[in-house]
N, C-alpha and C positions, 0 to 999 in steps of 0.2 A: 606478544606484547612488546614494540619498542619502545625505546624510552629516547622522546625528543630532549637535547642538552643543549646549553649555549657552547657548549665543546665539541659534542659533537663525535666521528672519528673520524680517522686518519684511511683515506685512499691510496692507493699507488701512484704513482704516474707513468702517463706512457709517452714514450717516441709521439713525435709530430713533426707532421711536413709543411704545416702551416705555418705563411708567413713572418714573420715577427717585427716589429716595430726598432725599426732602426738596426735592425739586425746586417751582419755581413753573412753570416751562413745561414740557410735558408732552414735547417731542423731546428727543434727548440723543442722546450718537455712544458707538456700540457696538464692542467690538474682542473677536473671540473667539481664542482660542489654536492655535497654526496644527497644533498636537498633536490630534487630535481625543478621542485617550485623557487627555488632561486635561478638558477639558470643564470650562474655566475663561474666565469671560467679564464683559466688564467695562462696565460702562454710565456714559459719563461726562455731570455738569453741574454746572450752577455750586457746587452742595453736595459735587463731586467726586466718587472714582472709585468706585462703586459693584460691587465685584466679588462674583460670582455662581459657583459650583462644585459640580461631584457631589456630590450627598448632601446642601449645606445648604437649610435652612430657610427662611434668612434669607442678605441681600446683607450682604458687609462693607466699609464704607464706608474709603476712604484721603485724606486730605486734609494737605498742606502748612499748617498754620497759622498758623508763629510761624517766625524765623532771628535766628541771631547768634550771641552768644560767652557760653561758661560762663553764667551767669543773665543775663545782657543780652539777653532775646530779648526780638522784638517781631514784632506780628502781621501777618501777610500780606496780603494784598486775596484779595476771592472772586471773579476773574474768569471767563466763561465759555469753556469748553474750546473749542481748535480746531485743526481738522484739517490737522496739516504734513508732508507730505513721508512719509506711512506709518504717521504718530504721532499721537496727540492732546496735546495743548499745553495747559499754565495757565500764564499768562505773569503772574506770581506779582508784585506789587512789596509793599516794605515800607511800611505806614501810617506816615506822619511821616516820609518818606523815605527816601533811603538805599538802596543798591545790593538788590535782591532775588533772585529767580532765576525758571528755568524749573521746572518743574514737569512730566515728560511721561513717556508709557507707550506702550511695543511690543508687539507679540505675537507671541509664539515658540514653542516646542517645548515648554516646561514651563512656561508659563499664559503669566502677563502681568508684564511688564518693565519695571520704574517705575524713572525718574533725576530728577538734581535738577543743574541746571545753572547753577552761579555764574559768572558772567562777572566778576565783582570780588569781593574780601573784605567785609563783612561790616563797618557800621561799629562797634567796638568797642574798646572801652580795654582793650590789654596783647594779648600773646603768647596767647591762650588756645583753648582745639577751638572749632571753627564749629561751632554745633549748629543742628538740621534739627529742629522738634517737627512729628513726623506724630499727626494726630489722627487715632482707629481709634472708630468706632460701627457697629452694627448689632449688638450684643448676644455679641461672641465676645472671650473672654479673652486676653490675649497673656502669653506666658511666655517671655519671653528667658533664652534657653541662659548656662548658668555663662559658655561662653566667649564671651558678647557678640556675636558672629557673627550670629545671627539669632532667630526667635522663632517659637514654634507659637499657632496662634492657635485657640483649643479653644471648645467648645458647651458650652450647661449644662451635658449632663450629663459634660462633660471630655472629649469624644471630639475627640481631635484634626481640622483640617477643612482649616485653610489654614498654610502656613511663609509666613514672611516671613525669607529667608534669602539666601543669595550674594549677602552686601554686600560691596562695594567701593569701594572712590575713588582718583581718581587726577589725574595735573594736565597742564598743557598738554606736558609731555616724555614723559607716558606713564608716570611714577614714582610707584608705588604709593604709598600715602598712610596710615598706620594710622586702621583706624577701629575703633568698638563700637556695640553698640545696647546703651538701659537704658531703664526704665521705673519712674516714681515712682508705687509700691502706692495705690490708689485712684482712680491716674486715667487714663482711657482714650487714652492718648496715647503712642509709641513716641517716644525720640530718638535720631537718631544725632550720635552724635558724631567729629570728623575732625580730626584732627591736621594741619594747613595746614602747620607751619613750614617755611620752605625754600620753598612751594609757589609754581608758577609757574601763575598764572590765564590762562584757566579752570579750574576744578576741576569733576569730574563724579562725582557719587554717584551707584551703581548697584545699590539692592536688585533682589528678584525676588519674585512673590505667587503663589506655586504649589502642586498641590495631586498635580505629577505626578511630577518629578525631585527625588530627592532624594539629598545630600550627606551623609553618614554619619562625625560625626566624634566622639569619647569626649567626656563631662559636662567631665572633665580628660588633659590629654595633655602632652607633652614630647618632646624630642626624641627619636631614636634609639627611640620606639615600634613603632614598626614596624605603623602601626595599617592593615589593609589586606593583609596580606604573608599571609593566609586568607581566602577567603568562602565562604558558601555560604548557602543560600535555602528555605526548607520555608513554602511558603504564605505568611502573615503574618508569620514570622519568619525575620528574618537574621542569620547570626552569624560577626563578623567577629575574626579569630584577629588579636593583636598579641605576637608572640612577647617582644620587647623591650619590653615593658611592665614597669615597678619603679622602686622609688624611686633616685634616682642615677644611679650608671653599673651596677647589679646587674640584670639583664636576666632578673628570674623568668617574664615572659610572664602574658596574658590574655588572655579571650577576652570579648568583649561580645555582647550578644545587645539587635536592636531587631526592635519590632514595628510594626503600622501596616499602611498599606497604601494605597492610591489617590494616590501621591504623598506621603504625609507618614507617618516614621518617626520614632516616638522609642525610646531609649535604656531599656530594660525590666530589663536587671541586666548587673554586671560578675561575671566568673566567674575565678575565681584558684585556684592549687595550695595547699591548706593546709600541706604539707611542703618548698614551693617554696625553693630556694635559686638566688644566681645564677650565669645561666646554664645552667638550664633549656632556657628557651626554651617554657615553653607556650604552644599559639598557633600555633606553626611550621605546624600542620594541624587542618583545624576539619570538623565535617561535620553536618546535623542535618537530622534527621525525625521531623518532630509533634513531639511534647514530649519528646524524646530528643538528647542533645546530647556531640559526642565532640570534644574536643580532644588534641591530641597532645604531647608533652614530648619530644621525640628525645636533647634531652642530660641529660636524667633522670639518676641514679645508682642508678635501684631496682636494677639486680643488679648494677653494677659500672660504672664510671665510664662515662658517656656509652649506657648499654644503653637510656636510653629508656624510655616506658610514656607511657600513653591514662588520661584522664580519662572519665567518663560524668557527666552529670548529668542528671537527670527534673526536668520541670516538673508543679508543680500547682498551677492557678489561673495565677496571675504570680510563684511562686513558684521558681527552683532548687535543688537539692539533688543534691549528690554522691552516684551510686549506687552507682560503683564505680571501684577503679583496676586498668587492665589491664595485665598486663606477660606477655610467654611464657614457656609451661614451661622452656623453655632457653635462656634469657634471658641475653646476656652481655657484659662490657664492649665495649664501642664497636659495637655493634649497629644506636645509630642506631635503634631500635624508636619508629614513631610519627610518622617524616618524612611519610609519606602516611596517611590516612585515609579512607575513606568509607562512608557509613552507608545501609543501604538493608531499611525497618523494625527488624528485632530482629537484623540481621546486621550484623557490620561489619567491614571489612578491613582490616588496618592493616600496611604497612610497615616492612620493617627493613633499609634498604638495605645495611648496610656488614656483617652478617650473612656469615658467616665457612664456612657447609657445604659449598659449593662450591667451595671456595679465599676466600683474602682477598677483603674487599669483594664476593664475586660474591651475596650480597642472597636476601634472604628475603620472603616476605607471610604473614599470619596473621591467620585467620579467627575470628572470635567470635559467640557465639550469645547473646541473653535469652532467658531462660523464669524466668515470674514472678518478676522481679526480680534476678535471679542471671545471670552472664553467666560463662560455660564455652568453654575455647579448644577450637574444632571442628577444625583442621587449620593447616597449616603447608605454606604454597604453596610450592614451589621449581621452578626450570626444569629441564624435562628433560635439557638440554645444558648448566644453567648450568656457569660458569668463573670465575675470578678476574678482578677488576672491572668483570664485568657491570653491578653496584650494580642488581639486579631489586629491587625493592621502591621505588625514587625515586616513583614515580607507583603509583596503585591506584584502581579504580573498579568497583563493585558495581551488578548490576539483578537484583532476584530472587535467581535460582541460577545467575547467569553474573557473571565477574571480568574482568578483567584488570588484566595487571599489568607495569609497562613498564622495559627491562632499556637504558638508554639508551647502555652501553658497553659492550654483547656485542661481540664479534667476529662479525657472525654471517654476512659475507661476509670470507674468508681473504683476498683481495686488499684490502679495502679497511678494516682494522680502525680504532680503534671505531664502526663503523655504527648500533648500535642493533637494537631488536625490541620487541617487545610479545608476549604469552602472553594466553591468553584458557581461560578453567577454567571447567569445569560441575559444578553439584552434583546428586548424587541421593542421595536417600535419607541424604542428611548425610555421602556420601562424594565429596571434591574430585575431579577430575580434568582434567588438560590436554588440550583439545583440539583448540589451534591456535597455530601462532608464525605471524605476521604479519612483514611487513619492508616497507620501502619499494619503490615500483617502481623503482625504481634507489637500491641504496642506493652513499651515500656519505661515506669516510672521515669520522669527527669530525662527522657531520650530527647525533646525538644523539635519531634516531629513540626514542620512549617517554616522552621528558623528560615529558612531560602523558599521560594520558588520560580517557577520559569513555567511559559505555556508555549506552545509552537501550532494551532490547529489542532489538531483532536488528543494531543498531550501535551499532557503534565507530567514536571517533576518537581519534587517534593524534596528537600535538603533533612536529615533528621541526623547532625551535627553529634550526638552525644550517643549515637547505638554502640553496641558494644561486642560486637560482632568478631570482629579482627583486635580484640581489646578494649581495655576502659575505655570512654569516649573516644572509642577510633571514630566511631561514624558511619551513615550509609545514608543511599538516594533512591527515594522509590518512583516509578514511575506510572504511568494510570495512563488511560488510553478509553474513551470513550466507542461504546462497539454497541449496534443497537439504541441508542437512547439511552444506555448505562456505561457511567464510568469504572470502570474493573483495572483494578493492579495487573498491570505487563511485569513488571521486573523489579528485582530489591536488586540495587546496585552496592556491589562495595569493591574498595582499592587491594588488587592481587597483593601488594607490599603493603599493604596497611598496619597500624600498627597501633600500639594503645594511645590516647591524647591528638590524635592529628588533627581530629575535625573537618573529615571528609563528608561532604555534604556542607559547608559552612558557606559557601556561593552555589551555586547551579543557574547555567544556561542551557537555550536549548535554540534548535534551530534544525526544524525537518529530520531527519534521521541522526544528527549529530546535538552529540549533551557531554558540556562541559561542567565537570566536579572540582572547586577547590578544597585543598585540603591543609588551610592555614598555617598549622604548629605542624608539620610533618616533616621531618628529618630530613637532610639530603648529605648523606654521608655521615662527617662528623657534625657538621652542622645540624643542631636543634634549631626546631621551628624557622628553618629556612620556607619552608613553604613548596608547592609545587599544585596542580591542577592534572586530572585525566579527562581525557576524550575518549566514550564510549560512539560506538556504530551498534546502527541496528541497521539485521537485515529479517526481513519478516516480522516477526513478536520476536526477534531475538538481539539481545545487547550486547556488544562485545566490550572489553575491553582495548582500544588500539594505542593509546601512547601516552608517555608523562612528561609532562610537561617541566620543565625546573629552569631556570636560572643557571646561567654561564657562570659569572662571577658571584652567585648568591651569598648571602653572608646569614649569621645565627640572626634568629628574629625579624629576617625580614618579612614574615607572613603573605609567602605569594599563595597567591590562591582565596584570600579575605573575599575578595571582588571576581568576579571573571563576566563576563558577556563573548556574545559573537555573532557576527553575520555577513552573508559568503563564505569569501575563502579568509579571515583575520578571525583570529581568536586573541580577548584582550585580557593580562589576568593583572590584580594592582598587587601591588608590595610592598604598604603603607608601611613595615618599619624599617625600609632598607632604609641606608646610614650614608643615602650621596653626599647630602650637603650638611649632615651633623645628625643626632639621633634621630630616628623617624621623621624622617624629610621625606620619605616614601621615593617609589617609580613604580613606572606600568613597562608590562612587558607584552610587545606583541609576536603573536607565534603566526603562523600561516596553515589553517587547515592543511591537516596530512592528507593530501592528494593519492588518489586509488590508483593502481596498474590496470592496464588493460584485462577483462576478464574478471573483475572484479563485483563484487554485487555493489547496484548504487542507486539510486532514487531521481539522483540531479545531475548534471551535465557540470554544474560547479566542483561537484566532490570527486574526478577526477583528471587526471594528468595529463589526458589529451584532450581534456574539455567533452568528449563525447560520453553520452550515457544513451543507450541503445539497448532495449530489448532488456531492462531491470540489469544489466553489465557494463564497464566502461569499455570501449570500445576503438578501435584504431582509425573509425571514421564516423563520420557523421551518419550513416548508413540508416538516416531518416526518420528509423524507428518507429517506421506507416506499416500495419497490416495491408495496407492496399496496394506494397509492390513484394516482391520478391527478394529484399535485403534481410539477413537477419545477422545477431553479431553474438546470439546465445545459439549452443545445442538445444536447451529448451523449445527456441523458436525457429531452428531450422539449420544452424547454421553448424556448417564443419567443427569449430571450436569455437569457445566460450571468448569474445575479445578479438572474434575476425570476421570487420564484414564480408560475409561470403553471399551467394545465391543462399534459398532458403530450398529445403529438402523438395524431389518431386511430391505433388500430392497435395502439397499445403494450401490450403481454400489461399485466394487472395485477392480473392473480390466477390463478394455474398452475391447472393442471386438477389435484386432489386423490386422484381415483383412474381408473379406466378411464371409469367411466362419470358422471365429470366435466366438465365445459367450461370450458377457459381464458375468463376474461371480459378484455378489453381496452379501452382506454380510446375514449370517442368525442372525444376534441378540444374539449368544450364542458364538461365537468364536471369538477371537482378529484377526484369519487367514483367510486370504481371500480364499475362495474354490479353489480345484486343477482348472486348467488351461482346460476348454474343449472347443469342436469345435461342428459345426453343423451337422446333423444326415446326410450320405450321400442321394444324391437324392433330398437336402434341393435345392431350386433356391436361387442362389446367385448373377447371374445377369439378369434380365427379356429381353426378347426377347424388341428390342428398335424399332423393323420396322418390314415391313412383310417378309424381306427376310434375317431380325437378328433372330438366336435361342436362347433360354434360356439356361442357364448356371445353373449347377447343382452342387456345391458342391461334393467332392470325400470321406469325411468322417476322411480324412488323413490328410488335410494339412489346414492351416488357411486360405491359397489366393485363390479367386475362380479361375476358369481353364480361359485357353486366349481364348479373345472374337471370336465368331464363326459366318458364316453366313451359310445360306443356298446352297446347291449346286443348281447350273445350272439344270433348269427345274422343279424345284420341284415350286406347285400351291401356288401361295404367296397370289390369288384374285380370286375366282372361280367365275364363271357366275353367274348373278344375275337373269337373265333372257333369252326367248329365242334366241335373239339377241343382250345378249353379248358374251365376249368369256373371258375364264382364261388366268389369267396373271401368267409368271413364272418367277421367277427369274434368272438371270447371271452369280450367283457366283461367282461376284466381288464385291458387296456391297449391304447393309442393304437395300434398298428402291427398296419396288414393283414399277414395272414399273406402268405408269398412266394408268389409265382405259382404254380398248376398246371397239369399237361394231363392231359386224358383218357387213359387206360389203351390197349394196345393192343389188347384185347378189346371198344372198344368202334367201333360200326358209323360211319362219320361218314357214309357213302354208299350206299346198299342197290342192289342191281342193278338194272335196267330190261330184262330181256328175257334169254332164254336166251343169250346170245352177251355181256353186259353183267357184267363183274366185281365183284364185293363191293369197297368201299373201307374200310380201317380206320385209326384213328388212327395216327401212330407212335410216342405216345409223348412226342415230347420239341419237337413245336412244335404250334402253335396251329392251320393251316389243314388240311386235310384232303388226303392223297395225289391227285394229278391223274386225271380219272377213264380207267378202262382198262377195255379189250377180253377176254374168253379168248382163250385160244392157237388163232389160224386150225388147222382142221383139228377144234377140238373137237366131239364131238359136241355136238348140239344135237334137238329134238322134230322128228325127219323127217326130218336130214340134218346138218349141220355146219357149226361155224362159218367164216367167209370174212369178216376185216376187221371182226367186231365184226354180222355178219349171219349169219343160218342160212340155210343156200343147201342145195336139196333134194335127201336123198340120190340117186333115179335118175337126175336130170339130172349126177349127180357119175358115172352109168357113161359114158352117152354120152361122155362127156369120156375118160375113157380110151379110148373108142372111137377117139377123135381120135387119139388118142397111135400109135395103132395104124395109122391114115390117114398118118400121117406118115412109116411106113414105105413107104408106095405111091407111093416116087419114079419105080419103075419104070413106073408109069401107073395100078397098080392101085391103089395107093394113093389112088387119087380117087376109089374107092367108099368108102375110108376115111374120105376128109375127108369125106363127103355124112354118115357118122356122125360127124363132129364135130359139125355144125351141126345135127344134130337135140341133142347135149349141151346147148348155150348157154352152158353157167356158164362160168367163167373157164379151166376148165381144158377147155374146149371152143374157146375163141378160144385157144388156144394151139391145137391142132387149125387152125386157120384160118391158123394161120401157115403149120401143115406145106401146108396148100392152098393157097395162096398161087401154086401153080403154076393155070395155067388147067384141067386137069384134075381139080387137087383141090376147082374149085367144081361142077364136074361131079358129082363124088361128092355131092354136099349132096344130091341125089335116095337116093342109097340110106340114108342117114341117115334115113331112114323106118322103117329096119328097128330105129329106137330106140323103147323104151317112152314109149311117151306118160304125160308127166310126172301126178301125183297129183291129182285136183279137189281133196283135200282140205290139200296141201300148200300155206303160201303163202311156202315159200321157193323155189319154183320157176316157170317160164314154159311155160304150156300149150302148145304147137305142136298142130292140126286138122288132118290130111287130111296127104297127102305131095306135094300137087300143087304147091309154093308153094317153087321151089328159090331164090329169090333173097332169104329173107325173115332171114337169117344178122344181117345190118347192124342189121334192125328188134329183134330178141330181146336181144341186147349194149344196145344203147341202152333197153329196158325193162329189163333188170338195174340199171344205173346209175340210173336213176330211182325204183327200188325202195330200192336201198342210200341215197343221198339223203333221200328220204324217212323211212326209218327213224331216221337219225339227226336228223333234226330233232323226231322223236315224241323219242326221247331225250335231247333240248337241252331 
């Protein structure tokens, strides 16, 4: 965390071969401003300090000329400059003697820092000011301010360019010194003038030649102004609210408006209530955008003592003019109407804190609308739970069509009352509504949660002035962030130096990633309640703290930090009790957003240094910051290092594919351009077949869209057979899905016989392969006999066989003429026969078994047996059966 100073520190300087102004020898020592957003730079030689700034033309030359008293001046020596201790030096003596001075410049945070260093008085007759004539050439006008403090130094054509201002002098005890600057009309020469009496030497003059900080004080001011006690900031214009402004002790209020910009502001109109009486208070609250300007009057009388009402004025050209005066439809004594304001284009919200609808004091907001020129009250805020001395309406801040509005003594935790809250209201269609009360993460008793707020698009922040975090009422700043439709706490801010009573949190601005905190009584040094302001940065959800804001010459009680606003690169903070022109006659101080380094995290092309924001980094070029070419200025996104436009890594898409039949192009590592534009090779599938009777889509080579989706035409095979009893399905040629599976009917044949003994096979119906193949019933007829096992076996060799049967009854021995007819049978039912013989008699019989028919020539389910002489041949005819039935079924495999 640095800390921004009106002092600032001390630089080196170095050699320079640049030019110089009126110089004989062509080196000189250079000192540039250690601000880079001033970009004020100064080249010294023996013709003096040749300073150089944004925007001019021409260098404007500073030189010590002449010193001494009232007209007793005499002229200085032209010594050349040199380099001491951080500073360059004119070690200045008077012609003709006599004590002279230093002459030397630093460079600081808002340019360049000229003094003048007497080591003795001055020799001159009488009590009279030490006068310093600085001579000014290089063609720019000096206009010293009514209040003698300092001087604008302007271009032909009058555009302001350099201040020469925050003068001071003081003496060896450190005891200010009063001083002025004046200028005699014709001649190019500033003096300052110093009041010595009393003074203990050394004595040190300290102007400042800057083009970046600037001090904001009225043409004419007086005590008890209150000049500071409002700010706020719209581009080139600032306008700072002095409620106690009037002549006297009658405290009608004003508001001032300067414009300018790069470090130097003048004073553009004073803005006053034409029916003002005192104690008013206009001024109390100031707010403006573009050429629209609202001030607030809280102790107004428009409807009854103290009710309050808003001022509007329009500019045109450099012109103001009152457009209207607002006050609400139910406007009523001590309402307080106008404590808060804020204006955000043609809307503006304005508070009434002490607003009576909820109970006493529990506070009000009210909304106003322009259209062409006419402003109509659109609605009339109030808290959903408000109570008696809530005081909702103390704070108000407007973006768009989002409010809020801050209720700093709600009760809104019952253990711990008055806590605070804030309320947050969304507009549509011109109709308000509440859609969020906020609270601290821990609140507590008397913290005064709401005292401030500020909105910037989807945050808030919330001022709670009295937390006690860093201390008794040091203070803190919460901030809220709406994510999803809900607004959720980001960050509880508080000041790294913080410390008891400062009242951090007691203003808050905000503006895109950047949120300014005043912290009104907060110490700066020895100085109590000088005041000072910090600037946090977010990057992500995360806040930092970056720099503190404070006052060059600040004094005790000046309360910087009461007020602050900002937008762009000006941050404005007020300093209603600084002591310019008598007690609290106030000023405003403006700082210049701290601009980022290359490589820096940033949001906006405003918040850095080179103006470039590229790739969420500040960046050393504009390097586009298009995903559609090849430039990147982060590692994140490609690039070498963080802060250098480079090529972006090979690989990296840099141009999306456009439609199916498009081709991402990606970058090669060598070129900032994203390759020519190409599409896919024809023939490529660009849409896959989705069903069995969707086709694929292919790519034409010609065009980036794939062709319109297709199905298959009627009839064509979407499910071929799986087996021999299913059947192919085809599709319709009305839509992508094969019809469901089918099977073959049970009338239909899957397996046709093979031989008289061989069974029909038919579908069943309800699966795919075909019933296992089967035999007729053994015993069926068949062509000449019947079937056996899936074989026809011949009928006459089926009598012999019951021959057997019969054989089997010839236990008693006769039975073994029986069995001699089994074995003339053969077939199977003949070796059953051979069982009944099985006695040795019954192979005996195998001989009258001749008395069997000799089997068929023409059968060939039978086995021939020749001649009756051959009784042992039973074994041979069984083992031809087997060989036969074998046989067959392999003809049938």
């Amino acid at each position: 965390m640095g800390t921004l100073t009106l002092s600032g520190c001390i630089a080196a300087c170095t050699p320079s071969t640049s030019p110089s102004d009126g110089a004989t020898n062509g080196a000189g020592l250079v000192l540039a401003s250690t601000n880079p957003n001033a970009s004020v730079e100064a080249t010294f030689t023996a013709s003096g300090a040749a300073v150089e700034a944004r925007g001019l033309a021409q260098k404007a030359v500073f030189e010590a000329s002449r010193l001494g008293c009232g007209d007793d001046l005499r002229p200085l020596s032209k010594p050349a400059p040199v380099a001491e201790a951080g500073r360059v030096e004119y070690r200045r003596a008077q012609q003709g003697g006599g004590p002279g001075l230093v002459e030397w410049y630093v460079s600081d945070t808002r340019g360049i820092e000229q003094g003048f260093t007497l080591d003795s008085a001055p020799d001159c007759a009488g009590a009279r000011d030490v006068v310093i004539d600085v001579e000014l050439r290089g063609g720019l006008d000096a206009r010293v301010w009514p209040s003698g403090r300092g001087a604008t130094l302007h271009d032909a054509e009058g555009t302001a360019r350099l201040a020469y201002r925050d003068l001071y002098a003081f003496d060896a005890r450190g005891r200010d010194l009063p001083i002025r600057l004046s200028k005699i009309e014709g001649e190019e020469r500033l003096s300052i003038h110093v009041d010595t009496s009393g003074a203990v030497y050394p004595v040190v003059v300290d102007p400042t030649i800057t083009n970046d900080i600037a001090k904001l004080i009225p043409a004419t001011g007086a005590s008890y102004d209150y000049f500071g006690t409002a700010v706020d900031v719209s581009g080139n214009t600032i306008v700072v609210g002095a409620s106690g402004d009037g002549p006297g002790n009658s405290p009608l209020g004003a508001a001032y408006v300067f414009t300018g910009g790069g470090g130097v502001w003048t004073q553009q109109a004073k803005l006053v209530m034409p029916d003002a009486v005192a104690g008013d208070w206009f001024g109390a609250s100031v707010a403006v955008s573009g050429d629209i300007l609202v001030g607030g009057a809280n102790l107004d009388d428009e409807k009854g003592t103290d009710s309050g009402s808003a001022l509007v004025f329009v500019r045109n050209g450099d012109t103001w003019t009152q457009e209207a005066k607002l006050s609400p439809d139910d406007g009523a004594a001590g309402d307080n109407f106008g404590r808060s304001i804020d204006l955000s284009g043609n809307t503006a919200i304005i508070g009434a804190y002490f607003d009576d609808d909820k109970g006493g004091t529990s506070g009000s907001a009210y909304v106003f609308v322009r259209n062409a020129g006419t402003w109509t009250q659109e609605a009339k805020l109030l808290a959903a739970d408000g109570a008696v001395s809530d005081q909702f309406g103390l704070a108000s801040a407007i973006d768009g069509d989002v409010a809020v509005v801050g209720a700093p003594y709600d009760n809104a935790i019952a253990t711990n009352p008055p806590c605070g809250s804030a309320y947050i209201f969304t507009r549509s269609g011109g109709v308000w509504t509440q859609e969020a009360k906020v609270l601290a993460g821990v609140p507590g008793a008397g913290d005064e949660f709401g005292y401030a707020v500020a909105i910037s698009g989807d945050t808030v922040v919330v001022g709670e002035l009295r937390n006690d975090d860093k201390g008794f009422d040091s203070g803190a700043a919460y901030v809220f962030r709406k994510v999803g439709g809900m607004w959720q706490q980001e960050a509880k801010l508080v000041a790294s130096d913080g410390n008891a009573d400062d009242h951090f949190g007691a203003a808050v601005a905000i503006q895109g990633d950047t949120i300014v905190i005043g912290a009104r009584y907060s110490d700066v040094g020895a100085k109590s309640s000088a005041g000072s302001a910090y600037v946090f940065k977010r990057t992500g959800s995360v806040w930092t703290e970056q720099t503190k804001l404070v006052a060059k010459n600040g004094a005790q009680n000046d309360d910087l930090g009461g007020a602050v606003a900002i937008d762009g690169n000006t941050i404005v903070a007020g300093a209603s009790g600084a002591q310019i022109f008598g007690t609290s006659s106030g000023a405003a101080y403006v700082f210049p957003v701290v601009l980022l380094p290359n490589g820096t995290p940033c949001s906006a092309a405003a918040q850095c240094q080179s103006g470039f924001c590229a790739d969420s980094v500040c960046c050393d070029a504009a390097c586009d910051d298009d995903p559609s070419d090849c430039r990147a200025c982060s590692v994140a996104a490609g690039s070498t290092a963080d802060g250098v436009c480079a090529p972006r890594a090979a690989g990296i898409e840099c141009r999306a594919a456009a439609g199916e039949c498009d081709v991402a192009e990606a970058c090669d590592g060598m070129s900032m351009a994203c390759p020519d534009d190409a599409l896919a090779a024809a023939g490529s599938i660009c849409r896959p077949a989705a069903a069995g009777c969707d086709l694929d889509e292919a790519c034409s080579g010609q065009s980036a869209n794939c062709p319109a989706d297709a199905i298959a035409p009627a009839g064509a095979t979407c499910r071929f057979a799986a087996g021999p009893c299913d059947l192919d399905e085809t599709c319709n040629g009305t839509t992508i899905v094969c019809p469901d599976d089918a099977f073959a009917g049970t009338d239909v044949v899957c397996r046709p016989t093979d031989g008289p003994c061989d069974a029909l096979e038919v579908c069943p119906g309800d699966a795919i392969d075909c019933p296992a193949d089967g035999f007729t019933p053994d015993g069926s007829s068949c062509p000449g006999g019947s079937c056996e096992a899936g074989v026809c076996v011949d009928g006459s060799g089926g009598g012999g066989g019951n021959g057997g049967t019969g054989g089997s009854g010839g236990a008693g021995g006769s039975g073994g003429a029986g069995g001699s007819g089994g074995a003339g049978g053969s077939g199977g039912a003949g070796g059953s026969g051979g069982v009944g013989g099985s006695g040795g008699a019954g192979g005996s019989g195998g001989v009258g078994g001749s008395g069997g028919s000799e089997p068929s020539a023409e059968s060939d389910c039978g086995c021939r047996m020749i001649g009756s002489e051959k009784p042992s041949t039973f074994g041979l005819t069984a083992l031809g059966l087997a060989a036969l039935i074998v046989a067959r079924r392999r003809r049938r495999a």
